[in-house]
C-alpha positions as MATLAB code, in Angstrom:
seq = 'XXXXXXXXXXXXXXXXXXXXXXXXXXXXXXXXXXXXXXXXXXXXXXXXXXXXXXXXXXXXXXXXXXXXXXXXXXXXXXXXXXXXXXXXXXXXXXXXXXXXXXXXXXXXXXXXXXXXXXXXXXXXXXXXXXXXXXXXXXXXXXXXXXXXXXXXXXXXXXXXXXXXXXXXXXXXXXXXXXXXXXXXXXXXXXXXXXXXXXXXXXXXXXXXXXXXXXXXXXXXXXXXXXXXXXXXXXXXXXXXXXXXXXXXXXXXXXXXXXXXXXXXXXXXXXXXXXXXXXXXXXXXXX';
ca = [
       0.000    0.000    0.000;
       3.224    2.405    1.073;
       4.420    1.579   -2.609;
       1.036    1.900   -4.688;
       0.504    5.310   -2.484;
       4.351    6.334   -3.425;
       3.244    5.559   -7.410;
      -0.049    7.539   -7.412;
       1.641   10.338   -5.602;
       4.389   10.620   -8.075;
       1.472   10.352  -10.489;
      -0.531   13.284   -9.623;
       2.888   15.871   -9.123;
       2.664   15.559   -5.442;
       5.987   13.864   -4.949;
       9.000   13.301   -6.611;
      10.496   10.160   -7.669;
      13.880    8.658   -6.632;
      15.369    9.911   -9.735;
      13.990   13.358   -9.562;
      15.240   14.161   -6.372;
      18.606   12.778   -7.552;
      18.706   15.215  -10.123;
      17.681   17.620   -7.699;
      20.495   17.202   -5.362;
      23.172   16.724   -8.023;
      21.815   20.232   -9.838;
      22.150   22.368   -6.029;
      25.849   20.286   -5.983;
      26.628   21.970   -9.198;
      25.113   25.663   -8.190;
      27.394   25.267   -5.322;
      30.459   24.303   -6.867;
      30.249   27.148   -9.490;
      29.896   29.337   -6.804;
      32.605   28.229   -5.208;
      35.420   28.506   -7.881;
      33.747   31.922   -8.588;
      35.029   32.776   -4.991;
      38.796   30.815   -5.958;
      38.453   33.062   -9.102;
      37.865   36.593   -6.897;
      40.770   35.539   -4.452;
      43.234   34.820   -7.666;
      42.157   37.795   -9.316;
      42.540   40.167   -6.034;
      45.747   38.772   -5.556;
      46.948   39.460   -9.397;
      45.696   42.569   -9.372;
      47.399   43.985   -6.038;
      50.805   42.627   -7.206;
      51.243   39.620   -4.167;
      52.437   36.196   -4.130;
      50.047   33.580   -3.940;
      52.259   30.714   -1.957;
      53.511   30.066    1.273;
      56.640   27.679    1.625;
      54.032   25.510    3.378;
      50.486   25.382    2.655;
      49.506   21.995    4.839;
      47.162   22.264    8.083;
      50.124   22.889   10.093;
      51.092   25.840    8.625;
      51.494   29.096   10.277;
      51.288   31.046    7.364;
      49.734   29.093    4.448;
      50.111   31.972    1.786;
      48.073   34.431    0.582;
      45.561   32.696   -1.481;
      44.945   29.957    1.459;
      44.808   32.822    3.888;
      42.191   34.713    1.912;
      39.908   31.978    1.346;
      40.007   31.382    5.174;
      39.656   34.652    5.805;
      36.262   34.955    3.656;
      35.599   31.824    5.038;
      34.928   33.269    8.181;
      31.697   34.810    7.027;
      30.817   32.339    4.404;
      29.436   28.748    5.906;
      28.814   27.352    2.412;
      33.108   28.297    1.447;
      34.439   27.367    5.144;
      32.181   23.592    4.483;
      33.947   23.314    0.886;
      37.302   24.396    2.448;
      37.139   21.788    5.187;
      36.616   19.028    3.572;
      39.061   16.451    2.994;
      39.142   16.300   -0.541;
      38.107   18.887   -3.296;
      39.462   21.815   -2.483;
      41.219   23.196   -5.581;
      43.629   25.200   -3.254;
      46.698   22.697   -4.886;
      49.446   25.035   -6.323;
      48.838   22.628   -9.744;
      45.049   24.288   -9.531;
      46.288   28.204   -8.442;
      48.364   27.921  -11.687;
      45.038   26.879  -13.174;
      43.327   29.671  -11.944;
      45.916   32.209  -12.790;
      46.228   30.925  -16.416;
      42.359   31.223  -16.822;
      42.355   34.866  -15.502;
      45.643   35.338  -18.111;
      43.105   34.105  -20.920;
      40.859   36.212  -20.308;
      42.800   39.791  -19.966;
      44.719   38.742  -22.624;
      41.694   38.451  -24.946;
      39.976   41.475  -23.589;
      43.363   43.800  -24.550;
      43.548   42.308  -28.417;
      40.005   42.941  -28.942;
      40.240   46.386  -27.801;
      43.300   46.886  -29.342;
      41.504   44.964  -32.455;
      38.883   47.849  -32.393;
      41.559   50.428  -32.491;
      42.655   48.789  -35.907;
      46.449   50.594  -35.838;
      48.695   49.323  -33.160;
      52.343   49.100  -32.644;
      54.856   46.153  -31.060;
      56.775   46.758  -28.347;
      59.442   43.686  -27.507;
      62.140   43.581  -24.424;
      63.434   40.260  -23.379;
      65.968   39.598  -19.743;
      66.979   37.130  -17.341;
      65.255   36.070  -14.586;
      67.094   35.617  -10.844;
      67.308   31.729  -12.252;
      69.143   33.458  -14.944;
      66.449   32.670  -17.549;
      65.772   34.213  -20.495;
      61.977   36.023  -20.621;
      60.406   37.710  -23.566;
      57.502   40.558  -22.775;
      55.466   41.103  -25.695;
      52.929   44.260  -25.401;
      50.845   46.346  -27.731;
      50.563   50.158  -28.294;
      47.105   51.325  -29.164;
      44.900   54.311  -29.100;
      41.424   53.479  -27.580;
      39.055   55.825  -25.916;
      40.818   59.282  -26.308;
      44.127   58.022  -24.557;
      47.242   55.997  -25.574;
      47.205   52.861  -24.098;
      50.617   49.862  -23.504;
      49.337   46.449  -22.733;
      51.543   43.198  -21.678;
      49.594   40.608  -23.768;
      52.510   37.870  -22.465;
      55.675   36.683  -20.589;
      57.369   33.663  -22.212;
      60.359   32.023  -21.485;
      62.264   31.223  -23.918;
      64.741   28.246  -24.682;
      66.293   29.697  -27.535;
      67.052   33.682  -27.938;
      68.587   33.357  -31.712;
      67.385   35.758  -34.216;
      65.134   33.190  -36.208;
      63.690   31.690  -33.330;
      62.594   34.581  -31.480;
      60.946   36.720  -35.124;
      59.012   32.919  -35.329;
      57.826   32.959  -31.807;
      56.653   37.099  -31.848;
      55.117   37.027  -35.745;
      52.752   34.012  -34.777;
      52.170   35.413  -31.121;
      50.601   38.188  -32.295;
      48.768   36.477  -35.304;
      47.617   33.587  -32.584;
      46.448   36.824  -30.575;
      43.714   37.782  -33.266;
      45.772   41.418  -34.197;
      46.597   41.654  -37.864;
      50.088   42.143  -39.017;
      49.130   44.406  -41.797;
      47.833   47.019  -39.071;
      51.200   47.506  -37.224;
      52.882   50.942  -37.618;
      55.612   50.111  -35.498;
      57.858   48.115  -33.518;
      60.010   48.595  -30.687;
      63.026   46.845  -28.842;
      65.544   47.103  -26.264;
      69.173   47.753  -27.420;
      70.453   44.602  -27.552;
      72.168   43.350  -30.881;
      69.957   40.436  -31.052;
      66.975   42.562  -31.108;
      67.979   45.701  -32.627;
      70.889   44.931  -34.782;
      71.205   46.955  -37.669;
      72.024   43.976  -39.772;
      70.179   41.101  -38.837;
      68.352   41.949  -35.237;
      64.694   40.894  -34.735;
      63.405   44.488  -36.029;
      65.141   44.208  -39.309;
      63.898   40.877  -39.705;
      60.590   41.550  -39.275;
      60.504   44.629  -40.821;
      60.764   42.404  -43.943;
      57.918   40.693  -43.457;
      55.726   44.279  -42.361;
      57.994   46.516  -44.015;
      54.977   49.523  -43.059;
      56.369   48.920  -39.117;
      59.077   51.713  -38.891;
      61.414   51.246  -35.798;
      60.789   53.350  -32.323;
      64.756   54.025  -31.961;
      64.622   55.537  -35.463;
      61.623   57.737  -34.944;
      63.269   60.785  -36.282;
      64.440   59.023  -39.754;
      60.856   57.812  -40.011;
      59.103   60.870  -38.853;
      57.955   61.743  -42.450;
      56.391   57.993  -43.018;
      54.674   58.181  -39.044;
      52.985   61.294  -40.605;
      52.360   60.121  -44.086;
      50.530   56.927  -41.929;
      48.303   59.283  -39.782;
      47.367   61.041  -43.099;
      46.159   58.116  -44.555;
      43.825   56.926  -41.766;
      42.574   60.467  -41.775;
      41.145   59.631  -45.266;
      40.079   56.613  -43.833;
      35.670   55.792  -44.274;
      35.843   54.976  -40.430;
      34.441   58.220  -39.007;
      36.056   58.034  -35.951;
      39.465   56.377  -36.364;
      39.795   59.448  -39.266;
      39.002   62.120  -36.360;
      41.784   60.305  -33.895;
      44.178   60.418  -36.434;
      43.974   64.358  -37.617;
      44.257   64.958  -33.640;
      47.763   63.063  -33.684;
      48.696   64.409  -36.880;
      48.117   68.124  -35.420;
      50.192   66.867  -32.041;
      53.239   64.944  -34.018;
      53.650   68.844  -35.588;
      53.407   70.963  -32.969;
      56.635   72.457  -31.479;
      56.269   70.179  -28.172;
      56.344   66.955  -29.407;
      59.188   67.681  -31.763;
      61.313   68.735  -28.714;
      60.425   66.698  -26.117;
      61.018   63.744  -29.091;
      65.017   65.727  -28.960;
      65.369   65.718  -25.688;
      64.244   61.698  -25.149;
      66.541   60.754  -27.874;
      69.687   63.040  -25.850;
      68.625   61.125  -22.567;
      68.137   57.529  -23.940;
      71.470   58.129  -25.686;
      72.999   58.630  -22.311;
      70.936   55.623  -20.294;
      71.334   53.039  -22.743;
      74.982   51.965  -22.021;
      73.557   51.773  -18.463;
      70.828   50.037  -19.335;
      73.317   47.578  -21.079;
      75.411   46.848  -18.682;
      72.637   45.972  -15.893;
      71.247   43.874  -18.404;
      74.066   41.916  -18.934;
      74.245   40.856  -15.037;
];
């Protein structure tokens, strides 16, 4: 009679079957979850965005300090029942230093795509390269993008890589298909820049005079006043441009690259780096 009483209820709406509430249950499991590595997500992102380390040298229950991200979650914690239950369970945390490089990488994704579409927008954008050595010694290539959006000039790191090899071919491959894999279009770049050394900036055979041959329309930053002429001939032909408002940015910079200011202060930066660079050089080279 339970049984038949169980059926007819199902029946008429008034209860839910075995299966139902299974589905239930698993569907509030999933609500919580998300809600939960939306919370990871907030704590990564705070800590990315204030500049701090995420790791203690110990991150176990007997830890005094388990790091930042550990601490914040505990912290929040404090006031959240549903993140101090997920946090103190035995399993399933997602707190493993395997899963904060997770977390970071997705956040990384997602700037990353957010800068090339706004620089996309833009349409005219310039490449600006340096590459050092780490403490480990290292090498690490910075690739970020130059781009006027929303009435002020705008530089964006779009990438740290390390790199195993730091020849001339190898690092042209890795930077042309970087920014192609990045959604920007080659054939929009007005300029490149690089630090001074001879692998990048080599008159002869550096990284800028490679790929100048493949975007020969990207005039070099460290010979700004040899290409002054060609910067303005550029800005004159986006002023033509049918896009209304890329045409109206353009006459502004065209008016700014000839009045008296720019030309000088464009002197005395050239005087100054002239100075710095052998500095810049030699603390490099450490």
């Amino acid at each position: 009679m339970v049984a038949w009483s169980n059926f007819k209820g199902i029946q008429s709406g008034s209860a839910q079957s075995v299966a139902s509430s299974l589905s239930s249950v698993r569907q509030q499991e999933i609500e919580e979850n998300r809600e939960y590595v939306k919370l990871l997500l907030k704590a990564a992102a705070l800590l990315g965005r204030q500049g701090l380390s995420f790791r203690g040298h110990k991150e176990d229950d007997n830890a005094l300090n388990s790091g930042n991200f550990i601490e914040t979650l505990e912290l929040i914690a404090e006031s959240n029942p549903s993140l101090k239950k997920k946090l103190d369970r035995r399993y399933g945390h997602y707190t493993s230093p395997q899963y904060q490089n997770d977390l970071i990488s997705v956040i990384g994704t997602h700037i990353k795509h957010t800068i090339c579409t706004e620089a996309q927008s833009a349409q005219f954008f310039s490449v600006m390269v340096d590459e050092t050595k780490d403490l480990l010694k290292k090498e690490q290539l910075a690739i970020l993008v130059r781009y006027f959006s929303e009435g002020v000039v705008k530089e964006r790191v779009i990438g740290t890589y390390h790199m195993e090899k730091v020849d001339v071919a190898s690092l042209v491959d890795f930077i042309y298909k970087e920014i192609e894999q990045s959604g920007l279009i080659w054939s929009n770049c007005v300029a490149q820049c690089y630090d001074g050394a001879s692998v990048m900036s080599g008159c002869f055979s550096g990284v800028q005079v490679q790929l100048r041959d493949k975007i020969p329309q990207a005039v070099s930053v460290a010979k700004v006043k040899l290409c002054y002429g060609s910067l303005l001939a550029v800005l004159h032909k986006v002023e033509e441009s049918s896009d209304s408002e890329a045409a109206a940015e353009a006459s502004g910079l065209y008016k700014q690259l000839l009045s008296i200011k720019f030309v000088v202060n464009l002197h005395v930066a050239e005087q100054v780096l002239k100075v710095t660079n052998s500095l810049s050089d030699q603390l490099q080279a450490k």
